[in-house]
C-alpha positions as CSV (number, residue, x, y, z in Angstrom):
1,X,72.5,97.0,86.1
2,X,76.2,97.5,86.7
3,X,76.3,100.5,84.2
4,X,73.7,102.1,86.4
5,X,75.9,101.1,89.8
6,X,78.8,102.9,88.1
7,X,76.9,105.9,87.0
8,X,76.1,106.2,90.4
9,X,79.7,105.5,92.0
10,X,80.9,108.3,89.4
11,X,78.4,110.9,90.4
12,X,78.6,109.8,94.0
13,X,82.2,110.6,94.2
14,X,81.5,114.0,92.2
15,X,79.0,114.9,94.9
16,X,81.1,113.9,97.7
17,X,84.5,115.7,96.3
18,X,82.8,118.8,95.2
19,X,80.8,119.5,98.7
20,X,83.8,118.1,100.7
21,X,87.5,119.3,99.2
22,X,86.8,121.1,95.8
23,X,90.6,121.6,94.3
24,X,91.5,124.7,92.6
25,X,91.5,123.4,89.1
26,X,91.0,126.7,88.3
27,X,94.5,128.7,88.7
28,X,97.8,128.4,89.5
29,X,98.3,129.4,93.2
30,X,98.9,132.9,93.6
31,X,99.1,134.3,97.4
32,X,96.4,137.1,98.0
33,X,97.1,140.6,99.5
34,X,96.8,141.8,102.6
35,X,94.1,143.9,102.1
36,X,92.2,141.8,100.0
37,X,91.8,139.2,103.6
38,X,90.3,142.2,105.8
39,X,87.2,140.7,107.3
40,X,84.0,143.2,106.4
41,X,82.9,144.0,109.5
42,X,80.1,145.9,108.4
43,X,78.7,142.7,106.8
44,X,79.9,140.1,110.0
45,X,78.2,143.3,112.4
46,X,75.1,143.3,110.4
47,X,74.2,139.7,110.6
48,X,76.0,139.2,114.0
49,X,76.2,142.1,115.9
50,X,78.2,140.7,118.8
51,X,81.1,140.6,116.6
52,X,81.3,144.5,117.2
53,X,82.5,143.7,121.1
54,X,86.0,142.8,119.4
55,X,88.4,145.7,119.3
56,X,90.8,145.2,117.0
57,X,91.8,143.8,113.6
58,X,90.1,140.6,112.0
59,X,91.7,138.9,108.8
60,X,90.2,135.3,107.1
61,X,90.2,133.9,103.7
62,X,92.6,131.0,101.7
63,X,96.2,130.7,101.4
64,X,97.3,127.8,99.1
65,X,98.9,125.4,101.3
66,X,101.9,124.8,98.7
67,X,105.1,126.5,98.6
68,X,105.0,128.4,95.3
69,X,108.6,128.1,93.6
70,X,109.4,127.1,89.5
71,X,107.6,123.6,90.0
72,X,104.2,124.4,91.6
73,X,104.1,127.7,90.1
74,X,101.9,126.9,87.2
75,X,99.8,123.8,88.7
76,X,96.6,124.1,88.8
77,X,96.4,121.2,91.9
78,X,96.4,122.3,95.0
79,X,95.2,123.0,98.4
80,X,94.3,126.2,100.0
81,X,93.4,126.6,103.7
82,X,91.1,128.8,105.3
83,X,91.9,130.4,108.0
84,X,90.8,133.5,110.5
85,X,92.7,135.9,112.5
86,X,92.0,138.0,115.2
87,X,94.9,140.9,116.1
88,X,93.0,142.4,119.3
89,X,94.3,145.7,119.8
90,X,96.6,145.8,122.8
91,X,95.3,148.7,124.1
92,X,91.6,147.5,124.7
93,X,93.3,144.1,126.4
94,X,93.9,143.6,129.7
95,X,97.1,144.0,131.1
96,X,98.6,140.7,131.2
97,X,97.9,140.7,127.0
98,X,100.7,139.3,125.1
99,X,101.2,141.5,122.1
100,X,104.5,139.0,121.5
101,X,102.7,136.1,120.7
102,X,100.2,134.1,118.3
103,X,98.6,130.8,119.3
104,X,97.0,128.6,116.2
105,X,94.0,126.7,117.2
106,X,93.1,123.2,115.5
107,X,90.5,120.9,115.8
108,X,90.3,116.9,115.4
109,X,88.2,114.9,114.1
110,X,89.8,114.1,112.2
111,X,88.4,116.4,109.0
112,X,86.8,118.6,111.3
113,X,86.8,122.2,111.3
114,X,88.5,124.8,113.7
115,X,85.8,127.2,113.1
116,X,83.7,125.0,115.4
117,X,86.4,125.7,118.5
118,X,86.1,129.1,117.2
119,X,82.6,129.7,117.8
120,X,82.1,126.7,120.9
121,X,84.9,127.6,122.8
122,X,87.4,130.0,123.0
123,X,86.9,132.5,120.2
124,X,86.0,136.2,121.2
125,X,82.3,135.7,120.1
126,X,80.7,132.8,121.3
127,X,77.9,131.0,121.6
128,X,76.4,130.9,125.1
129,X,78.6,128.6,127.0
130,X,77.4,126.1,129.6
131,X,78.9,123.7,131.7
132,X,79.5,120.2,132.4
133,X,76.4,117.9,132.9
134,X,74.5,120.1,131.3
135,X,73.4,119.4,127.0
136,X,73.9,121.7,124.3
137,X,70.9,122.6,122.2
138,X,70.0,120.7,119.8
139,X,70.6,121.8,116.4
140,X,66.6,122.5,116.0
141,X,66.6,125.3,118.3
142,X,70.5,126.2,117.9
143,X,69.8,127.9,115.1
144,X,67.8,130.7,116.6
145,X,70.3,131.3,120.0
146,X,72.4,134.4,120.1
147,X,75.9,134.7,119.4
148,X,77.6,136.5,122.4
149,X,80.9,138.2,123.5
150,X,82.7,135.7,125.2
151,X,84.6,136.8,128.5
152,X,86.6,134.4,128.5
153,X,87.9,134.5,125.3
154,X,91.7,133.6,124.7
155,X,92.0,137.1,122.6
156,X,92.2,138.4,125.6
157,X,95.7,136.9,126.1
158,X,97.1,137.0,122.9
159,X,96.5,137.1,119.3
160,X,94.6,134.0,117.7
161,X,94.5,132.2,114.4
162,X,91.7,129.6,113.3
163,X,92.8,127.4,110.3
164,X,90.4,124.4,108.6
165,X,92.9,122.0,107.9
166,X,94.1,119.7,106.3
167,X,92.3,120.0,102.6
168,X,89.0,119.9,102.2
169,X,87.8,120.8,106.1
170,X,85.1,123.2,106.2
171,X,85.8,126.0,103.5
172,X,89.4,124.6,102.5
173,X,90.0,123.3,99.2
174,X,91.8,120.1,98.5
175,X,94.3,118.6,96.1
176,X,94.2,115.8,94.1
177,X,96.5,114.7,96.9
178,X,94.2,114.5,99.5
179,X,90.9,113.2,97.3
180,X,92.4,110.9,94.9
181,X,93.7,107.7,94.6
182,X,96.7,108.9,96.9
183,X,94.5,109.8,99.6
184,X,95.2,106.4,101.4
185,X,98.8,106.8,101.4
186,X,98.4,110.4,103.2
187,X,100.2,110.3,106.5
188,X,100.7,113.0,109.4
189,X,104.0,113.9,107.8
190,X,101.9,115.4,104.7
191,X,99.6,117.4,107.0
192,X,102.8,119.1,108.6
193,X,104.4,120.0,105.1
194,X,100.5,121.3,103.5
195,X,100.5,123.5,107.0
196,X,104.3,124.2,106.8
197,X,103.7,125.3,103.2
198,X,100.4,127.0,104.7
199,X,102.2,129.2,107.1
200,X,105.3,130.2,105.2
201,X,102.8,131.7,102.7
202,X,101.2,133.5,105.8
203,X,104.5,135.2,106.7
204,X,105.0,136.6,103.2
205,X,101.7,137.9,103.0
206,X,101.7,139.7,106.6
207,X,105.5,140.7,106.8
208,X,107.1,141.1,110.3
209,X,103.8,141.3,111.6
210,X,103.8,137.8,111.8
211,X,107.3,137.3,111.9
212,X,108.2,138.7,115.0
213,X,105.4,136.4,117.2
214,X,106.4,134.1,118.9
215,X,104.2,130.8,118.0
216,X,102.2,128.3,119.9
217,X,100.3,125.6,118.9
218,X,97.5,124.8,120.2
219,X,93.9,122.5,119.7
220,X,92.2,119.3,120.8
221,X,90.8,115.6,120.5
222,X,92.6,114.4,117.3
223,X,94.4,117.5,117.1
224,X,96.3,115.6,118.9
225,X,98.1,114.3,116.2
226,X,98.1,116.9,114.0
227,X,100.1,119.7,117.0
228,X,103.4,117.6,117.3
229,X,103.7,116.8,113.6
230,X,103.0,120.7,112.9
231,X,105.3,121.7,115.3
232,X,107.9,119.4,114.6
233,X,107.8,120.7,110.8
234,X,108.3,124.3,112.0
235,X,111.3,123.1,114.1
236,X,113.0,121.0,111.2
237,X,112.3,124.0,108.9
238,X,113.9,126.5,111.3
239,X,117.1,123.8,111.0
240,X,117.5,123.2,107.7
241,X,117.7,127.1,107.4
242,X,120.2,127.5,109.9
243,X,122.2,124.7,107.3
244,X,121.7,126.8,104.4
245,X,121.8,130.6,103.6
246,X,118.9,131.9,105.3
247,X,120.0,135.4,103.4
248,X,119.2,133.4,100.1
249,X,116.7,131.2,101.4
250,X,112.6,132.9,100.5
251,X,111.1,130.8,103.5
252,X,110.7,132.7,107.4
253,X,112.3,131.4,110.4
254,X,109.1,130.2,112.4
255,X,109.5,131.2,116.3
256,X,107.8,128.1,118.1
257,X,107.6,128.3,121.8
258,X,104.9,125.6,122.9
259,X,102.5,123.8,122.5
260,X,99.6,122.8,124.7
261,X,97.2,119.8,123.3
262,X,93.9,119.2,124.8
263,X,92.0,115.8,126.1
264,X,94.3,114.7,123.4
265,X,94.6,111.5,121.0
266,X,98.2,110.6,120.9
267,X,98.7,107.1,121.5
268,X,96.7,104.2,120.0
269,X,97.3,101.0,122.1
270,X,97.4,102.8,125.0
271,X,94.6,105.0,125.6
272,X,92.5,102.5,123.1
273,X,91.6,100.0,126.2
274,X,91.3,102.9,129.0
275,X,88.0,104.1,127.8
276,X,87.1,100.2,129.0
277,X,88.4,100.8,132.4
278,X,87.5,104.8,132.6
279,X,84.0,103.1,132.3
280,X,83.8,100.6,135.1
281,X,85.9,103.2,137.1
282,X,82.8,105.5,136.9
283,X,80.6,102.4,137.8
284,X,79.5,102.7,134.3
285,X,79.6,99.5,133.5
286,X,79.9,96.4,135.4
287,X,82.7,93.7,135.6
288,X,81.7,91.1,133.7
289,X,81.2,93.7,130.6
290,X,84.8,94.7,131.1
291,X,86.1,91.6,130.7
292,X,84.4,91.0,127.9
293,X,85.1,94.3,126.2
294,X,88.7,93.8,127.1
295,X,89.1,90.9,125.3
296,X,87.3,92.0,121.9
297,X,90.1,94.8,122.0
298,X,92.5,92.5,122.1
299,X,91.2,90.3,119.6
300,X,90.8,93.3,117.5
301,X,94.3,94.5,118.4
302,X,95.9,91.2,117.4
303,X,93.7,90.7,114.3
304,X,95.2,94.4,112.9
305,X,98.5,93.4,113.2
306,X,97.8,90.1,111.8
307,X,95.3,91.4,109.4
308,X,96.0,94.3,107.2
309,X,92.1,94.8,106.3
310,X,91.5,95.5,110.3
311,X,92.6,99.0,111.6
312,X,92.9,100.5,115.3
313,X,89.9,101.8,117.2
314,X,89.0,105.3,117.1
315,X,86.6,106.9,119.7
316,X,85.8,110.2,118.2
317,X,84.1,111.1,114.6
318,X,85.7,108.3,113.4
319,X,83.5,105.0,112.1
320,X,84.2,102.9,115.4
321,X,86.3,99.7,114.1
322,X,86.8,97.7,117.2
323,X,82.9,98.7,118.0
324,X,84.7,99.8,121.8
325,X,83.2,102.7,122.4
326,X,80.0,102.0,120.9
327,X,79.8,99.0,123.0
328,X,80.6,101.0,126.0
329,X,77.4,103.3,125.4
330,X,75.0,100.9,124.7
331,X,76.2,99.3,128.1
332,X,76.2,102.5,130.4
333,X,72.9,104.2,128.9
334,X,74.2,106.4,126.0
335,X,76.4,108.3,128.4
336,X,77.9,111.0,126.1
337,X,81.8,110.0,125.7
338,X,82.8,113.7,125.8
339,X,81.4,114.2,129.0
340,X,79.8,111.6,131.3
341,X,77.6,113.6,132.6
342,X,75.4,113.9,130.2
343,X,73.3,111.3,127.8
344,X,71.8,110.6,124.8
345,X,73.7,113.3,123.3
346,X,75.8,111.5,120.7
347,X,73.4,112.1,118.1
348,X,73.4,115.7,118.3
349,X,77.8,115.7,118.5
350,X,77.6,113.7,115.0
351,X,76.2,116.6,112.9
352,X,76.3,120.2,112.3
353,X,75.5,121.8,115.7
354,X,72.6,124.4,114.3
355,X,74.1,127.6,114.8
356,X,77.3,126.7,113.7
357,X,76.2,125.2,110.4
358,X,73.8,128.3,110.2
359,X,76.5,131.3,110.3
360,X,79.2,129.8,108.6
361,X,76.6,129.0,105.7
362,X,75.0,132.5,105.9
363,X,76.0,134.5,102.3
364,X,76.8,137.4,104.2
365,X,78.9,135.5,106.8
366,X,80.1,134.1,103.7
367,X,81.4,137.9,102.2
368,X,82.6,139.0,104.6
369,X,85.0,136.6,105.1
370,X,86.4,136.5,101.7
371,X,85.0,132.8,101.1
372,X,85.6,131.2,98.0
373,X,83.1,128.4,98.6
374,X,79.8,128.6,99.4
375,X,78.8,125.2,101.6
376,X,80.6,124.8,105.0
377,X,79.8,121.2,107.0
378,X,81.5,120.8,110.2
379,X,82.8,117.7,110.1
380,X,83.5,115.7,106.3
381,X,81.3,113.2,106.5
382,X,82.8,109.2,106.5
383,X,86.1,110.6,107.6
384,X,88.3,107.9,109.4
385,X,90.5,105.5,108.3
386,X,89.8,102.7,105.5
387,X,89.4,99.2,106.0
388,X,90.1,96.8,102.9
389,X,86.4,95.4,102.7
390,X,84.5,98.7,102.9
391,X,81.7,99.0,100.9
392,X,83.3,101.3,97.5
393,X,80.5,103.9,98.8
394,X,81.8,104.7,101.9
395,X,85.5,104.3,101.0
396,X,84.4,107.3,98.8
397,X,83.2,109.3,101.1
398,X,86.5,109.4,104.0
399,X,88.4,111.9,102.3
400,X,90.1,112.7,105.5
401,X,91.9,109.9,106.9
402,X,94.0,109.1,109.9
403,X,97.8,108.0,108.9
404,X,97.7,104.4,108.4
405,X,101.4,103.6,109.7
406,X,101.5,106.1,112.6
407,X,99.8,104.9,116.3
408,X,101.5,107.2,117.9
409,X,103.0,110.5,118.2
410,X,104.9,110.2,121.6
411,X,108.2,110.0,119.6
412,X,107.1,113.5,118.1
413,X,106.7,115.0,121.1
414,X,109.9,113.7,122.7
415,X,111.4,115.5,119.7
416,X,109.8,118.7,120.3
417,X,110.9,118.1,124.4
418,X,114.5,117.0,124.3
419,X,115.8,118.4,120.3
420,X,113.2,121.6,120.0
421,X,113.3,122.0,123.6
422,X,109.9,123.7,123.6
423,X,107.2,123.9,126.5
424,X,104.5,120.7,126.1
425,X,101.2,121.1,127.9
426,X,99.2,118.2,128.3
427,X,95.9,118.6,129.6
428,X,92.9,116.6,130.0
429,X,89.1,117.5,131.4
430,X,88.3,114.8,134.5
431,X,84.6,113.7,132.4
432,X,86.1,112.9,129.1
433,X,85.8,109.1,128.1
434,X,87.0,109.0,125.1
435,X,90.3,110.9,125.8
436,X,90.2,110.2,129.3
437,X,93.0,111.6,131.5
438,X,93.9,108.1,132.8
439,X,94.7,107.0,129.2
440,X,96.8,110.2,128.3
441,X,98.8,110.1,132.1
442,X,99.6,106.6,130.8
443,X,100.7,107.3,127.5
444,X,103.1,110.1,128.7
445,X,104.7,107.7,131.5
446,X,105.5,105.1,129.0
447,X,107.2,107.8,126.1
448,X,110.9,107.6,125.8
449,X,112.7,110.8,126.5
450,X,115.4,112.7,128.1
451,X,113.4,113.3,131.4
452,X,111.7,109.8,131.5
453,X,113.2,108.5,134.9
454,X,112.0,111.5,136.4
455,X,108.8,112.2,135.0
456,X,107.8,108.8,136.5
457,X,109.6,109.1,139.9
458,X,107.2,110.6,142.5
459,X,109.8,111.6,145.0
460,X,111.0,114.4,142.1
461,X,107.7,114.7,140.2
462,X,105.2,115.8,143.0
463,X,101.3,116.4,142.4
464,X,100.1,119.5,143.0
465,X,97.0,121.6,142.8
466,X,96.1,124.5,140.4
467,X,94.3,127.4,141.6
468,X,92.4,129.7,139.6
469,X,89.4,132.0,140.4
470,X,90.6,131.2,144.2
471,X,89.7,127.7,144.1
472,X,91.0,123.9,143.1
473,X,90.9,123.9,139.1
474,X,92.7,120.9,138.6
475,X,96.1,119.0,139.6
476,X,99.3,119.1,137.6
477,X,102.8,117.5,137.6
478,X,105.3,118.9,135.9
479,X,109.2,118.0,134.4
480,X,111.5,120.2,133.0
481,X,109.7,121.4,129.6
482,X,106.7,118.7,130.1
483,X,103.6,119.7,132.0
484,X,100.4,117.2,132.5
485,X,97.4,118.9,133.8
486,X,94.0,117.5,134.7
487,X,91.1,120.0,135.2
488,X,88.6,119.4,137.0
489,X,84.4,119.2,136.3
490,X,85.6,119.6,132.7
491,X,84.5,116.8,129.5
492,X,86.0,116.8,126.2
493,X,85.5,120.4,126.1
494,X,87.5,122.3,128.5
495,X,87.1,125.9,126.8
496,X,83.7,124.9,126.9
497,X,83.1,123.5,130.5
498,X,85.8,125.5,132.2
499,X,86.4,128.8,130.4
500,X,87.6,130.7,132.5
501,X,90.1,128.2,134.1
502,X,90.9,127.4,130.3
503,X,91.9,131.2,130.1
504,X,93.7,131.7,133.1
505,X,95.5,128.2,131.8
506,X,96.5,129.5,128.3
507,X,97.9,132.7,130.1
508,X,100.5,130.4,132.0
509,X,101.3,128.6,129.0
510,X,102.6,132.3,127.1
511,X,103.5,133.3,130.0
512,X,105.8,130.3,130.9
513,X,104.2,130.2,134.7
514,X,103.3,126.5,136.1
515,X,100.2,125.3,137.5
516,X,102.1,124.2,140.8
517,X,100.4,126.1,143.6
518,X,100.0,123.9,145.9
519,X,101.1,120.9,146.7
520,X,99.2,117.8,147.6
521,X,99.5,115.5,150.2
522,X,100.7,112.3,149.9
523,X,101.7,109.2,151.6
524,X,105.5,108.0,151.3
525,X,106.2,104.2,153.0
526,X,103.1,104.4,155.1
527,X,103.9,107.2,156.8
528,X,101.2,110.5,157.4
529,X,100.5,112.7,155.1
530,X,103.0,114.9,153.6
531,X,101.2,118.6,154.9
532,X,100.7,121.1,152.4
533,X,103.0,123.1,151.4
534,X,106.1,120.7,152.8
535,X,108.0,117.9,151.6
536,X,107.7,114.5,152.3
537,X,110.9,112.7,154.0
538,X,113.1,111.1,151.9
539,X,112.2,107.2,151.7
540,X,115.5,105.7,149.7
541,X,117.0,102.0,150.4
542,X,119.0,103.0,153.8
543,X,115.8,103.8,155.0
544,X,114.2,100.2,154.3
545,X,117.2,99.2,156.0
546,X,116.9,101.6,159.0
547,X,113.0,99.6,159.8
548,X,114.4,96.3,159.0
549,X,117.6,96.3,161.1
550,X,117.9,94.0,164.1
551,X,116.7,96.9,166.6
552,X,114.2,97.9,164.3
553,X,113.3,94.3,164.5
554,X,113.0,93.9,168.3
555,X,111.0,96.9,168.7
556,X,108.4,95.8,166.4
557,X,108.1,92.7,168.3
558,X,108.3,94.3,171.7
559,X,105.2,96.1,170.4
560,X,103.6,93.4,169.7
561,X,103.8,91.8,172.7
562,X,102.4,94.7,174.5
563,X,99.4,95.1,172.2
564,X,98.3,91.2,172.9
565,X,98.9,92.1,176.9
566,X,96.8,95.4,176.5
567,X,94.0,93.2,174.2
568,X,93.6,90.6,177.0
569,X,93.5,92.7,180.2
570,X,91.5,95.6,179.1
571,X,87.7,93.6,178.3
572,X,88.1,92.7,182.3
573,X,89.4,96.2,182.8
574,X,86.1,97.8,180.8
575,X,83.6,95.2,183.0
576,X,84.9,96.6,186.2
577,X,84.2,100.8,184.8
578,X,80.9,99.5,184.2
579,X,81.1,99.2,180.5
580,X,78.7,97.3,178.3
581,X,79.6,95.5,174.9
582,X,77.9,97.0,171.8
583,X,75.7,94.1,170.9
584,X,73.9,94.8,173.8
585,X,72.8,98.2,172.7
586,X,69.8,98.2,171.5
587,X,69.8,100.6,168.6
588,X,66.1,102.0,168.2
């Protein structure tokens, strides 16, 4: 019986490795010409004719994700990442296109591919958007919908870049690294050097026409994690070649301007408990289920410190530890936790979403894309982190897995604010649950960094509104380099839900332009509300002074005694005009 169990754990783990992160066992890594990535149109067109509506030049296939010197020259472990590019031509673009730049995309998950943002949200062939509240189709019908031009696509803007990442996401192929028994000691600091490795090998393969762009990075959900540790390995590289030779040196200096992360996951401990408290905001769930909710997180909380086999709660793809989130559904109705509009959709979220699945799986598709592989799944299934008494099955099957040490990447991101000094978008959709905008404003107010005591202080950081399309989109505060920006009627998804708000937001982002149009009222030391467009008086200590001064004192109580005279008189007063208490009225 136990020789059977192990035949089956061996071919298990054969199954699972070979549809999920095949390596390249096969070769040494060799980077692949230009020419040989050209996307064939004729066979994408013929399939998908939509894809015709995109002027300009399209590039995808797999670049090892290794920096090829004397030691990895000859392995024959190693990743490769697949990635496509779209280079509209500038011409066919609007006017406000940036020709200058190049913004990466990523998706979460994690182990979920960027293909999926690609063709959901903000690629420049879509399919058919729809907004929140409102279900997508399921994935028996999916399959059959039409792909469309998207008008709101962010090629439009600027050039864009879709890479399945880290190894064994979607087409990508994975190392040893990522599949064998290292796999658990993988961290966020090995996806930055695989991409690092990744995108050097990019820049010698397209020249200066990838060199001279300047670089964002971009994504959403988990992605969260992956855009400051990416970014932050671009900005070390670009250090440690100003230190040496760069003449000498076979690696590119990497222009990073920004980065913009989306309903983000960033901070463990404190956006875990919001989604609680996001909940009964919403009058999702009652009270007495908070309470209780609350305190299995922080039994959970304290049990993985205490307890090395217990790890933090994940709301997204990720097997739910703490059982939070899926406590918090079963309590409100199934709401959907991407947008809480909608319910009963979290079945359809958890697998391939039909048409996806369908084009990316299509032979042709497959072609003209230069694939090596020939199985494409959206999301690696079991992927999340490990806990000490899984079953050896499904410890098998999470090939992707969160970094075991790291809860949070605020220090990152004050890095990338104060040492890279780079422009950090923040923004959040107002329906989210999982990553709810409450949990991220949070988060952000409690990281340590240069402009901390300002960020927090409302008398320098003022709310305002964002308008786009001529009407309220959201409401943004902003500090130095740091921008946090809610957006509203928008879920998980804002690409999605909001996409032409989500375009006219990326534009700002390249184009270094805040969301502070107007600004919203507010009330300082009980005073009236600040009107628009002006400043509030100052309210500092010599004013709390000023009220509480022995005049200030005597007036308040000379006021006082009026109001009591005025109370007592006027009911006489109101007899003699002839006027009648409201209880007599009676109300028909």
């Amino acid at each position: 019986m136990k020789a059977l169990q192990l035949i089956f754990l061996i071919a298990t783990a054969s199954t699972a490795t070979g549809n999920q992160g095949r390596s390249n066992s096969m070769h040494a890594p060799k980077l692949p010409h230009r020419n040989d990535l050209k996307v064939k149109r004729n066979l994408l067109e013929g399939v998908y004719p939509a894809f015709s509506t995109f002027i300009g030049d399209m590039y995808a296939g797999m670049v090892p994700a290794v920096l090829i010197d004397d030691e990895t020259s000859n392995s024959e472990d190693f990743s490769s990442y697949m990635f496509w590019l779209f280079q509209p031509d500038p011409e066919a673009t609007v006017e406000t296109f940036r020709s200058d730049t190049l913004v990466i995309w990523l998706n979460g998950g994690p182990g979920c591919s960027s293909f999926c943002g690609l063709l959901t949200e903000n690629g420049p062939v879509t399919i058919p958007k729809f907004g929140p509240g409102i279900q997508a189709p399921n994935p028996a019908s999916a399959a059959d919908a039409p792909l469309v031009e998207n008008p709101f696509a962010w090629t439009k803007k600027t050039a864009m870049i879709y890479v399945e990442q880290p190894g064994g996401t979607g087409f990508s192929t994975a190392s040893t690294k990522w599949t064998g028994k290292e796999a658990e000691k993988r961290t966020e600091d090995d996806v930055a050097e695989s991409f690092y490795a990744f995108f050097q090998n990019l820049y010698t393969v397209f020249g200066e026409e990838l060199a001279e762009k300047k670089i964002y990075v971009t994504g959403e959900s988990y992605a969260g994690m992956y855009i400051p540790a990416i970014a932050r390995s671009f900005y070390i590289g670009n250090q440690n070649l100003e230190t040496k030779s760069s003449q000498s040196s076979p690696l590119h200096f990497i222009d990073i301007r920004g980065v913009a992360i989306g309903n983000g996951w960033i901070d463990v401990d404190t956006q875990g408990p919001t989604s609680i408290d996001y909940a009964w905001w919403h009058h999702m769930i009652d009270l007495p289920t908070r309470r209780v909710l609350h305190k299995k997180w922080d039994e959970c909380i304290t049990g993985m410190i205490t307890d090395s086999s217990i790890e933090p709660f994940h709301s997204l793809t990720t097997p739910d530890e703490c059982g939070i989130m899926t406590a918090v559904m079963e309590a409100s109705g199934s709401t959907f936790t991407y947008d809480v509009l909608t319910y009963d959709a979290y079945p359809a979220i958890m697998n391939d979403p039909g048409l996806t699945g369908t084009f990316f799986n299509n032979k042709d598709v497959q072609e003209a894309l230069n694939v090596q592989k020939d199985y494409w799944r959206q999301c690696v299934p079991g992927s999340g982190r490990r806990r000490l008494q899984d079953h050896p099955l499904h410890r098998m099957r999470q090939l992707i897995l969160l970094d075991q040490d790291r809860r949070s990447v605020l220090p990152w991101i004050a890095e990338l604010l104060d040492d890279a000094k780079i422009d950090v978008l923040v923004y959040n959709g107002d329906l989210d649950l999982a990553c709810n905008s409450q949990g991220t404003e949070l988060a952000l107010e409690a990281m340590d960094w240069s402009g901390k005591e300002g960020w927090i202080d409302p008398q320098i950081t003022k709310w305002y509104n964002w308008i786009s399309s001529d009407q309220p989109a959201g409401h943004t505060k902003k500090f130095k380099n740091l921008e946090f920006l809610v957006v509203y009627n928008s879920g998980h998804f804002v690409p999605i839900n909001q996409a032409e708000h989500a375009l006219d937001m990326i534009g700002r982002l390249l184009d270094n332009k805040s969301f502070q149009d107007v600004e919203l009222p507010r009330f300082v030391a009980g005073k009236a509300a600040t009107p628009l467009g002006k400043s509030p008086p100052a309210y500092s200590s010599s004013t709390v002074e000023t009220y509480w001064s022995p005049m200030g004192l005597a007036g308040f109580f000379l006021g006082a005694a009026a109001s009591y005279v005025i109370l007592m008189i006027f009911p006489k007063y109101r007899h003699l005009r002839g006027y009648e208490q409201l209880s007599s009225v009676q109300i028909n």
